[in-house]
C-alpha positions in Angstrom: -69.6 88.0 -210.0 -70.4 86.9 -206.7 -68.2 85.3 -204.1 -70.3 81.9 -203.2 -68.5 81.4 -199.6 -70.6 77.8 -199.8 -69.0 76.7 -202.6 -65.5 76.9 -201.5 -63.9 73.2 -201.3 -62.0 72.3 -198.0 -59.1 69.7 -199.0 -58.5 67.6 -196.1 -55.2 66.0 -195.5 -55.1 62.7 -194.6 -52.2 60.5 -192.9 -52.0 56.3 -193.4 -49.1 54.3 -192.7 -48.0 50.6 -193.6 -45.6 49.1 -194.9 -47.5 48.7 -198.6 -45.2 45.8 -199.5 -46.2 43.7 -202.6 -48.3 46.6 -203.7 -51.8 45.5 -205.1 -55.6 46.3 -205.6 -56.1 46.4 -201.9 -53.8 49.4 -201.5 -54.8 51.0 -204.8 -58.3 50.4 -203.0 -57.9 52.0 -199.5 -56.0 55.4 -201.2 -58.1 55.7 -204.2 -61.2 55.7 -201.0 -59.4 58.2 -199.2 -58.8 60.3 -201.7 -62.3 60.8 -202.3 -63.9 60.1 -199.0 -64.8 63.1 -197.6 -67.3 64.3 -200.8 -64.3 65.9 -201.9 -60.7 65.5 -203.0 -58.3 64.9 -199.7 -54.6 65.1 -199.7 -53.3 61.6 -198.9 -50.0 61.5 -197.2 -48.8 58.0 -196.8 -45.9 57.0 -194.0 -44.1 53.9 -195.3 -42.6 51.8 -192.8 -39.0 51.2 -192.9 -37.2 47.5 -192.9 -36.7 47.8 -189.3 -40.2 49.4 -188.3 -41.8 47.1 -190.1 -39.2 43.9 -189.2 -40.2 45.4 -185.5 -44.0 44.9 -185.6 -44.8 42.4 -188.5 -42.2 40.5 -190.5 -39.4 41.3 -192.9 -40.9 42.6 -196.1 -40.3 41.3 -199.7 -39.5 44.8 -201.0 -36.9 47.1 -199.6 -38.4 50.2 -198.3 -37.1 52.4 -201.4 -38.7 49.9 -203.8 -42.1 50.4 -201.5 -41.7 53.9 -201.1 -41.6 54.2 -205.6 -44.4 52.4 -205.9 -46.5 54.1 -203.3 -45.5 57.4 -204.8 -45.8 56.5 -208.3 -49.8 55.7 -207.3 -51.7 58.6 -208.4 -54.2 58.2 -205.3 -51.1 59.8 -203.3 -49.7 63.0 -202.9 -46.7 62.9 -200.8 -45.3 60.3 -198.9 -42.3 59.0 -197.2 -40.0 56.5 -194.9 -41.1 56.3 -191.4 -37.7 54.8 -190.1 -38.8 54.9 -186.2 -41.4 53.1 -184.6 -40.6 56.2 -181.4 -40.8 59.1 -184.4 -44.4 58.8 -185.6 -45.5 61.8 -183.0 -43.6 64.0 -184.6 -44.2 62.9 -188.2 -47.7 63.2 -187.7 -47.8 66.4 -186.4 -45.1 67.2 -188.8 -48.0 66.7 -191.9 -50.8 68.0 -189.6 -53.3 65.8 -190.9 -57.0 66.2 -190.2 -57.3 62.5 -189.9 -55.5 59.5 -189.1 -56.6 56.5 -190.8 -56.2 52.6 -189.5 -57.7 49.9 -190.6 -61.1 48.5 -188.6 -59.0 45.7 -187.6 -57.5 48.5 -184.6 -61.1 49.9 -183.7 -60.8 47.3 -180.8 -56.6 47.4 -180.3 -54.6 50.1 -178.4 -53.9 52.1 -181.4 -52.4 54.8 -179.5 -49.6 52.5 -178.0 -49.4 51.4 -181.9 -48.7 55.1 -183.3 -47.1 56.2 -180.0 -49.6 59.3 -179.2 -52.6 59.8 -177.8 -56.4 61.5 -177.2 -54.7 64.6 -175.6 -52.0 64.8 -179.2 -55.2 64.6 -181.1 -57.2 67.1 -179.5 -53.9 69.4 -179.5 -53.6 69.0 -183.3 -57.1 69.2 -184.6 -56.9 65.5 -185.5 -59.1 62.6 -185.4 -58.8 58.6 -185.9 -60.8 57.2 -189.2 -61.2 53.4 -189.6 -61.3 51.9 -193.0 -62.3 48.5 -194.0 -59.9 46.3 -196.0 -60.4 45.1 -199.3 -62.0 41.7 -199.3 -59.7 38.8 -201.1 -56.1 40.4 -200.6 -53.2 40.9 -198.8 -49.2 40.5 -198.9 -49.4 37.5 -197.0 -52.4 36.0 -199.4 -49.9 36.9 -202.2 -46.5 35.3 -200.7 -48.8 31.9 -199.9 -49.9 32.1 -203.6 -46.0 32.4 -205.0 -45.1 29.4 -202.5 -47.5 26.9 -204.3 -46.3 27.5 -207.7 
């Protein structure tokens, strides 16, 4: 037998956060693609904004944050993941997980993402870590869903 260094498979861990409420395709979507994205299997952590955090930034959401939390971790696309309950903590949560990437949606390629997750180029670089963009699934969203329930 011989050891076939080329072979061996790095798994790259990868960090997304949001607040996942309503769960649907979209979110099945963007894990299932980052589980796999890299031409191999990647560990996908996913942060899950808390009530407040995501009260903060966006709007109240439908679900509680333990009801969000299940469901994200009951999708088989994710490996670990967990309440982010401070808007001020994401440095250290990050760096707690020591992800190889950080993944927003394209919608922040143009934003101050950095103010957003409260690090910057200089936390990167000292972590090994770099900012991925992802595109959003066409036809879906929370809010898409909550307009659909207020018709009927």
């Amino acid at each position: 037998f011989r050891w076939n260094s080329s072979r061996i498979m790095t798994i790259k861990k990868i960090y997304i956060g949001g607040t996942f409420d309503l769960f649907h395709y979209g979110h099945v979507n963007v894990f299932k693609n980052l589980k796999y994205q890299l031409g191999s299997v990647s560990k996908v952590i996913a942060a899950v904004n808390s009530d407040d955090f995501a009260s903060f930034y966006k709007r109240c959401p439908v679900m509680d944050q333990y009801e969000r939390l299940a469901v994200v971790n009951s999708c088989k696309y994710v490996d670990y993941s967990f309440i982010m309950d401070s808007y001020e903590k994401q440095a250290f949560f990050i760096e707690e997980n020591n992800p190889d990437y950080i993944v927003l949606g394209s919608d922040w390629k143009n934003k101050d993402y950095f103010k957003q997750l409260c690090i910057d180029q200089q936390f990167l670089d000292r972590i090994g870590c770099e900012i991925m963009f992802v595109p959003y699934t066409d036809g879906i969203s929370t809010t898409d869903i909550i307009n659909r329930m207020k018709k009927i």
